[in-house]
C-alpha positions as CSV (number, residue, x, y, z in Angstrom):
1,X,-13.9,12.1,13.3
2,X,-13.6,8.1,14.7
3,X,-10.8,6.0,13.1
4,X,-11.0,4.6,10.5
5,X,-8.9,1.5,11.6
6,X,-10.7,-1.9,11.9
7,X,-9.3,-4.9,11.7
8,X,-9.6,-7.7,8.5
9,X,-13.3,-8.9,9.0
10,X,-15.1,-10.8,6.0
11,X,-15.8,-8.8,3.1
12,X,-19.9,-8.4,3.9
13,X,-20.5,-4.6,3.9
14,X,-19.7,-3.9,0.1
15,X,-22.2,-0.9,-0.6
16,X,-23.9,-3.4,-4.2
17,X,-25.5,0.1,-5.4
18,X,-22.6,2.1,-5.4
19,X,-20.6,-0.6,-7.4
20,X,-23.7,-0.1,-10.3
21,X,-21.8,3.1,-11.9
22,X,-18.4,1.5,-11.8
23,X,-20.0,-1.7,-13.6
24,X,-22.1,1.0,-15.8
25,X,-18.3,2.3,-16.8
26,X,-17.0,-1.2,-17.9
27,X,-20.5,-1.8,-20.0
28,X,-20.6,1.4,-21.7
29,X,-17.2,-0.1,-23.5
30,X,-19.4,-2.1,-25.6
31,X,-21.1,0.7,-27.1
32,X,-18.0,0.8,-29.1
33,X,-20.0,-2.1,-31.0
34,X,-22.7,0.6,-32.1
35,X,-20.8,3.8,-32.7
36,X,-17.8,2.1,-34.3
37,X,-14.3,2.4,-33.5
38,X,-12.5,5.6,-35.6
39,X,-8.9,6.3,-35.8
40,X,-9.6,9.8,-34.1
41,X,-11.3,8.1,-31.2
42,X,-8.2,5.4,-30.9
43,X,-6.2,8.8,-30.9
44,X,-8.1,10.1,-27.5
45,X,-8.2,7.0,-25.7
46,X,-4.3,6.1,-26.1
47,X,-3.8,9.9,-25.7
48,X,-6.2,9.9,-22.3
49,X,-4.8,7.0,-21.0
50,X,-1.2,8.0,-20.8
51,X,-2.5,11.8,-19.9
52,X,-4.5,10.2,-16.8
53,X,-1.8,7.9,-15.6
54,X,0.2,10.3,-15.6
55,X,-1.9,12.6,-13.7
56,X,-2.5,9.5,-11.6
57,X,1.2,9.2,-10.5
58,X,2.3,12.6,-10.4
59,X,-0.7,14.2,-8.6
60,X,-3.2,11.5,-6.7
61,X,0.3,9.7,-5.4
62,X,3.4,12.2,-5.6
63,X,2.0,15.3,-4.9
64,X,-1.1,14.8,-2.9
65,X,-0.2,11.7,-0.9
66,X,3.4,12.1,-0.4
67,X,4.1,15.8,-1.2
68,X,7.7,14.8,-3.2
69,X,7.4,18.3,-4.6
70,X,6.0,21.7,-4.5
71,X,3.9,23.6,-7.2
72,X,1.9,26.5,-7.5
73,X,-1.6,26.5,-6.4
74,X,-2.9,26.7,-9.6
75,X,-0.8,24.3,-11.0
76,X,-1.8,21.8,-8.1
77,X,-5.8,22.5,-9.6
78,X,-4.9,21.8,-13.2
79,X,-3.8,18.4,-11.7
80,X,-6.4,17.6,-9.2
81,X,-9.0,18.3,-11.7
82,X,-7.3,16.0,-14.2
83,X,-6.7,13.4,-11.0
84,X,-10.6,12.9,-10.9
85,X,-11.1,13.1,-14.5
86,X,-10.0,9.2,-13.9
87,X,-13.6,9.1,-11.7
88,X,-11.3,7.8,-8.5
89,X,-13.3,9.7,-6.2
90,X,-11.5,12.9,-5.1
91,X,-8.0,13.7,-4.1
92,X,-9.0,13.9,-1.1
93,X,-10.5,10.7,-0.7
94,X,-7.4,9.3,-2.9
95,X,-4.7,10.7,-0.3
96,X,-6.1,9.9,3.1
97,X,-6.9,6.3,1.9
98,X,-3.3,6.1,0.7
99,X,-1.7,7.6,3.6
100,X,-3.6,5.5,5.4
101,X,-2.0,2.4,3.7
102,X,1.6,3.3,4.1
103,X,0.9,3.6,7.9
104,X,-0.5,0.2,7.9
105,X,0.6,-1.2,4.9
106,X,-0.1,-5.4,4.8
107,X,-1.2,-5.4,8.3
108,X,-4.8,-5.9,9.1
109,X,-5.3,-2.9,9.4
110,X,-4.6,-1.9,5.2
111,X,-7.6,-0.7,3.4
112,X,-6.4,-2.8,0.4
113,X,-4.3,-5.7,1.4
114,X,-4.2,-9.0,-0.8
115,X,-2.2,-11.4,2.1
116,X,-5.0,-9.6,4.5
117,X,-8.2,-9.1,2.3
118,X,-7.8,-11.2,-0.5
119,X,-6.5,-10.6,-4.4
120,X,-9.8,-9.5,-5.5
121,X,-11.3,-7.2,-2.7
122,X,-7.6,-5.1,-2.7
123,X,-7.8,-5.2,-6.4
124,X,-11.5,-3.2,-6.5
125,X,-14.1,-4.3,-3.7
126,X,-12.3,-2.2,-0.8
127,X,-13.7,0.8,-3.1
128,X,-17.4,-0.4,-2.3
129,X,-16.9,-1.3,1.3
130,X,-18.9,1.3,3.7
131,X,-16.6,1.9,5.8
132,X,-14.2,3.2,3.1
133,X,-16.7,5.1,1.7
134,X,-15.7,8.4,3.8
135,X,-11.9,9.5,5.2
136,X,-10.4,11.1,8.3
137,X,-9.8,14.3,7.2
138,X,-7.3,14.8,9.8
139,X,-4.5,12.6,7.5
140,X,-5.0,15.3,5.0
141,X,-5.1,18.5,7.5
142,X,-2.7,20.0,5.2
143,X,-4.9,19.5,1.9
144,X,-8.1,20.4,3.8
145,X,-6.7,24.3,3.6
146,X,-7.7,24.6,0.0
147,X,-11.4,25.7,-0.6
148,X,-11.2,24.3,-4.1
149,X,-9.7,20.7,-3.2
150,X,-12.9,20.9,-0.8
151,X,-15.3,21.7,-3.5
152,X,-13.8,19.5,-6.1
153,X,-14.3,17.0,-3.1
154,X,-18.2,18.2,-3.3
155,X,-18.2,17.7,-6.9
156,X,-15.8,14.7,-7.2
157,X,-17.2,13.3,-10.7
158,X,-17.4,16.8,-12.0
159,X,-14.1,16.3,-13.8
160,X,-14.6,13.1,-15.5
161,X,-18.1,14.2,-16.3
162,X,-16.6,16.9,-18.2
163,X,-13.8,15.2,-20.0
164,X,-16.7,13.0,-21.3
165,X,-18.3,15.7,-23.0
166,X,-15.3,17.1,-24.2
167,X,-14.3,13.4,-26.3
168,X,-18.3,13.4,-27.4
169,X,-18.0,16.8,-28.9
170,X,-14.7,16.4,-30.4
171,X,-15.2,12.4,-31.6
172,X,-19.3,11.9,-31.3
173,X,-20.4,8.7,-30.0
174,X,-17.2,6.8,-30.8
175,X,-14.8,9.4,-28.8
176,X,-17.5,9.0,-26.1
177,X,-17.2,4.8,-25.7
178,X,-14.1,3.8,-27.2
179,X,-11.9,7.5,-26.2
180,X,-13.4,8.0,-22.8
181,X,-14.9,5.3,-21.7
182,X,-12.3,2.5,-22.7
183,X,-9.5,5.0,-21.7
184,X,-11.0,5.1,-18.1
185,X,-11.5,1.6,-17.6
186,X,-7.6,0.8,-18.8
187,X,-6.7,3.6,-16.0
188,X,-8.9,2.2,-13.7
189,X,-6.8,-1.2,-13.7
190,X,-3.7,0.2,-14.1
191,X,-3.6,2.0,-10.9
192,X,-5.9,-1.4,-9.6
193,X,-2.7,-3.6,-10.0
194,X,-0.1,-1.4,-7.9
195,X,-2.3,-2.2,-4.9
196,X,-3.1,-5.5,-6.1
197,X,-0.2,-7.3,-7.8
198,X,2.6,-5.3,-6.7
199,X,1.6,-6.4,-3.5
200,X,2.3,-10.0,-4.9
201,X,4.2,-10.7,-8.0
202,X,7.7,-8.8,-8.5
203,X,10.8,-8.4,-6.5
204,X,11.9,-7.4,-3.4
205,X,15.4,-4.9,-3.0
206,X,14.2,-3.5,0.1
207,X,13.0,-4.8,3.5
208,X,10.2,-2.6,3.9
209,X,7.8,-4.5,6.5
210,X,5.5,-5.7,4.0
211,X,4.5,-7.0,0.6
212,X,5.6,-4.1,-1.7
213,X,7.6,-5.7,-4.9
214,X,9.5,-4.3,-7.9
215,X,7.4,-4.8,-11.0
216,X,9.2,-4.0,-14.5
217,X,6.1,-4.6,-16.7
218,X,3.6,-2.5,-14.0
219,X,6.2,0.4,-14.3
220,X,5.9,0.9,-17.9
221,X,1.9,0.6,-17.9
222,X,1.5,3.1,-15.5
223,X,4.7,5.0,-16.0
224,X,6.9,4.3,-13.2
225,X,4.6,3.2,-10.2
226,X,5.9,-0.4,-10.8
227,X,8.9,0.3,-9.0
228,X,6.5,-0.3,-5.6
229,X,9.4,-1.8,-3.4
230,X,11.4,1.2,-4.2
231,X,8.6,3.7,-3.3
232,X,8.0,2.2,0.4
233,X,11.3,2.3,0.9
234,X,11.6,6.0,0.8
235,X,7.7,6.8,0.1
236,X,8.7,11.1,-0.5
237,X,10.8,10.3,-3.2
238,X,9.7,12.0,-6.4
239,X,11.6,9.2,-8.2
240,X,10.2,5.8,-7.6
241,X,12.9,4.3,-10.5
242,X,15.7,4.4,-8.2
243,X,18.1,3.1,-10.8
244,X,19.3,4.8,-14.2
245,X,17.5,1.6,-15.8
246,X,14.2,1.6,-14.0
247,X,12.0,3.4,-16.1
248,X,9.9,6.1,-14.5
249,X,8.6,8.6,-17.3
250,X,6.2,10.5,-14.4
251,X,9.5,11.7,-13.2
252,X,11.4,12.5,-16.4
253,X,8.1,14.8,-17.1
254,X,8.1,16.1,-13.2
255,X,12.2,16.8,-13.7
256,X,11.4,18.6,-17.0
257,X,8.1,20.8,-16.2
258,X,10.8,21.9,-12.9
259,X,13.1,22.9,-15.9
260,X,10.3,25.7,-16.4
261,X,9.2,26.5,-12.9
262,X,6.0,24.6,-12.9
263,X,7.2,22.4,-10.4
264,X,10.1,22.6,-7.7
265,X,12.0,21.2,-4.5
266,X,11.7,17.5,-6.0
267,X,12.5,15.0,-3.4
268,X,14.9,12.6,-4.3
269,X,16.0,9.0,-2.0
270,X,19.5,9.4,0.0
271,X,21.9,7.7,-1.7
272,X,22.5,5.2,1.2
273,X,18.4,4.6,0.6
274,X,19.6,3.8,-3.0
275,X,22.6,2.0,-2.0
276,X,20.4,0.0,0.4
277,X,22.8,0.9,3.4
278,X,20.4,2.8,5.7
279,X,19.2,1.7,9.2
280,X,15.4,0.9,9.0
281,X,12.7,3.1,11.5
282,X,11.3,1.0,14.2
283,X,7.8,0.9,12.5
284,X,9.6,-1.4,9.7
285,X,11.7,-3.5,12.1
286,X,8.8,-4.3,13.6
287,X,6.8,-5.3,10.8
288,X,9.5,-7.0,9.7
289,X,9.9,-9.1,12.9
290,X,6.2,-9.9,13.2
291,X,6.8,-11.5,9.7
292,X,9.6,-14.0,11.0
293,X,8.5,-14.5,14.3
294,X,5.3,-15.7,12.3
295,X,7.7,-18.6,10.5
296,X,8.0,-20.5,13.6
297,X,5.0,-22.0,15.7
298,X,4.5,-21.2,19.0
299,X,1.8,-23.2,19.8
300,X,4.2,-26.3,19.1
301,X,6.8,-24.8,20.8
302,X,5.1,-24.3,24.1
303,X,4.0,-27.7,23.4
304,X,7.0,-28.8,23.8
305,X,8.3,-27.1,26.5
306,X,5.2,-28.8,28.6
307,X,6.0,-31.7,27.6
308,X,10.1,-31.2,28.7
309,X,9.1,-29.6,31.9
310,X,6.4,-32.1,34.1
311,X,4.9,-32.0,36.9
312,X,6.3,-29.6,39.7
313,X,9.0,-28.6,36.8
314,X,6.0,-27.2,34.6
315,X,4.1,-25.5,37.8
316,X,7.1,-23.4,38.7
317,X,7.9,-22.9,35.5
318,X,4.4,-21.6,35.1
319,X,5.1,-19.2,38.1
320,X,7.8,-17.9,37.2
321,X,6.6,-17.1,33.8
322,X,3.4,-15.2,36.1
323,X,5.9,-13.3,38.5
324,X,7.8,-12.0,35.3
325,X,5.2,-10.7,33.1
326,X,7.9,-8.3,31.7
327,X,10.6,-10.0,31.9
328,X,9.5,-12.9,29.8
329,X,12.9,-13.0,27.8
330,X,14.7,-13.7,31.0
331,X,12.7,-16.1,32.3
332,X,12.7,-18.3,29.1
333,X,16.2,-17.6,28.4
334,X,17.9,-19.7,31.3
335,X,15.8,-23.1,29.9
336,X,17.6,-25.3,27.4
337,X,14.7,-26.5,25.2
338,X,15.5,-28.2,21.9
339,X,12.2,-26.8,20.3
340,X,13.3,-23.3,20.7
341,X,14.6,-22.2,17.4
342,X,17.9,-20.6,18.2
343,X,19.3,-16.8,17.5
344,X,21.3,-18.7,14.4
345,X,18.1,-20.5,13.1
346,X,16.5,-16.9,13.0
347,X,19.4,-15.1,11.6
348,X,19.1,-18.2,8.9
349,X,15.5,-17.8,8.3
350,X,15.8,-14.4,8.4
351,X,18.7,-14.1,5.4
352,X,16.3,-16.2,3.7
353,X,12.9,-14.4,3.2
354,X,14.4,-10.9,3.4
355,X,16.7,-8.7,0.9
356,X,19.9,-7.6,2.5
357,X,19.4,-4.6,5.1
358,X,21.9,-3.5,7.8
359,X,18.9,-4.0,10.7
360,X,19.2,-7.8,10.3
361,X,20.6,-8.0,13.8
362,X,17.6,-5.6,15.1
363,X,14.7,-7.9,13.1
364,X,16.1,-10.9,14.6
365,X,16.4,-9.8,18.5
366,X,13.3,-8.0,17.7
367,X,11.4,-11.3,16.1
368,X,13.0,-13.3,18.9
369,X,11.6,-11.5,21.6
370,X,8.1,-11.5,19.7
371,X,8.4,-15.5,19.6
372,X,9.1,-15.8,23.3
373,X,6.4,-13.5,24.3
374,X,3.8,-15.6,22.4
375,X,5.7,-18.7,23.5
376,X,4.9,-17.0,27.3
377,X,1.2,-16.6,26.3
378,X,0.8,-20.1,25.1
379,X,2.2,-21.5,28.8
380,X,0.5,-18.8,30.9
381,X,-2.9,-19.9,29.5
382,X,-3.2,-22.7,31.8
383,X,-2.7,-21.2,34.8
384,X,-4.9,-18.3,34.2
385,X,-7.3,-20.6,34.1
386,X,-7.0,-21.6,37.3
387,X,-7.5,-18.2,38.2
């Protein structure tokens, strides 16, 4: 199957037609203005809700995505079916795209990045794009093996089609709109926002390479996902409320279902994860380097450096930099320019924008050797041209 990674491009390939039955969804809410609201109808949609989000958080994202624990096969139906009761395309779908994000999460490659795509776009429109519309089955080789994960894939609005029924049977036309409908457009937006704004409002504990934030209120609508910053920085943790205060109810009811055997070998962070004393993977380093390199300009910099260095100064300069391609720390690092922010100044900056991590020392050498090699690129330009 061909990648799926493509740059951030403008937002022009939204599939309109297949965004009609997700609008369809959000209008049907106001048949609640015909049928009526009834108590028993309030009773399915508060109890789907919670059911769903659950279901959301402990199969969709724990289970399928990040396998933090093990259940039966039967078991892992019940909560695939109820997974795409929520009409979120299949599991499938749902755990490729997402393991898809944590390999590229905030870069421009993410399916659903607000600092790359936009709030709006990672909020819902990535959904509609066409090239999201299918996913590598190869990042889900090991969720492929299960005929009926593959036929609820087939079938992926089977479930919600049925749950529909179900509330129209037990409530009429009011546990239709207000108990199905209204409790699907709630879930809907509550998973919307952990891509969204916990990508953008919240708090950082962890340097994790990207945008992922702690977000208290997000954690108790959706019943622990809020804890975002947590997750990505130990994403096969069962338990994304790292602390005894950081509520995470899809957890408790995970840790209490394993009580009875319905689920086992929950995954829990390292304590020096939850301490925040562990050494960061190279993947993060470098994310995190790209993102303080970026503080400083390079452009301006290799401005400067032309202007310091004239005339036959600047030409072997230039040379030098072309005879040491690979070596473009060492050529830069016996010139005293003024312009070049200094290790200090990027320890500084560094202390600044990030939460405490032992890899500081890594992120900086790392971000300095990033800014040096654009700084190189900047100077080189003119004598390729020349070329």
């Amino acid at each position: 199957m061909a990648s799926e990674i493509q740059p951030a491009e403008a937002h022009d390939d939204i599939i309109y037609p297949s965004a009609i039955p997700f609008l369809l969804v959000h209008l049907a809410c106001f048949g609640a203005i015909w049928s009526g609201v009834t108590w028993e109808a309030l009773v399915l949609c508060v109890s789907l809700y919670w059911l769903r989000i659950f279901a959301i958080g402990a199969g969709y994202h724990r289970l399928f995505s990040h396998r933090a624990y093990s259940t039966s096969r039967a078991f892992q139906f019940v909560l695939a079916v109820l997974c795409q009761s929520t009409a979120q395309k299949s599991v499938l779908w749902w755990a490729a795209k997402h393991r898809h994000h944590h390999l590229h999460s905030d870069t421009e490659h993410d399916v659903h990045s607000p600092r790359q795509h936009g709030f709006l776009y990672s909020h819902l429109g990535w959904i509609f794009s066409a090239k999201h519309d299918t996913f590598d089955e190869d990042k889900v080789a090991d969720l492929m093996r299960y005929p009926e994960l593959r036929w609820l894939d087939k079938y992926p609005l089977a479930p919600a089609f049925g749950l529909a029924a179900i509330c129209a049977l037990i409530a009429g036309w009011s546990g239709l709109f207000v108990g199905f409908f209204w409790s699907t457009v709630l879930v809907y937006h509550g998973t919307f926002c952990i891509n969204s704004l916990a990508h953008v409002h919240g708090k950082k504990r962890y340097v994790t390479g990207d945008d992922s934030r702690n977000n208290w209120l997000l954690a108790i609508f959706t019943m622990g996902e809020g804890w975002h910053n947590n997750h990505h920085a130990f994403q096969s943790s069962v338990r994304q409320g790292f602390r005894w205060y950081e509520w995470d109810p899809t957890y408790y009811i995970l840790k209490a279902l394993s009580w009875v055997g319905l689920v086992w070998d929950l995954r829990m962070p390292p304590k020096k994860v939850v301490r925040n004393e562990h050494g960061l993977g190279v993947g993060v380093i470098n994310r995190a380097a790209e993102q303080l390199a970026g503080h400083f300009n390079s452009a301006r910099i290799a401005s400067a450096i032309s202007s310091t260095l004239q005339g036959p100064e600047l030409v072997a300069f230039r040379e030098r930099l072309a005879r040491a391609q690979d070596r473009t720390t060492d050529a830069l690092a016996h010139v005293q320019i003024p312009q070049m922010p200094t290790r200090d100044e990027l320890t500084a900056k560094a202390k600044a924008i990030f939460a405490r991590t032992q890899s500081l020392e890594e992120i900086v050498d790392r971000a300095y050797q990033l800014l040096l090699s654009s700084v190189h690129s900047y100077l080189a330009e003119p004598a390729k041209s020349r070329t």
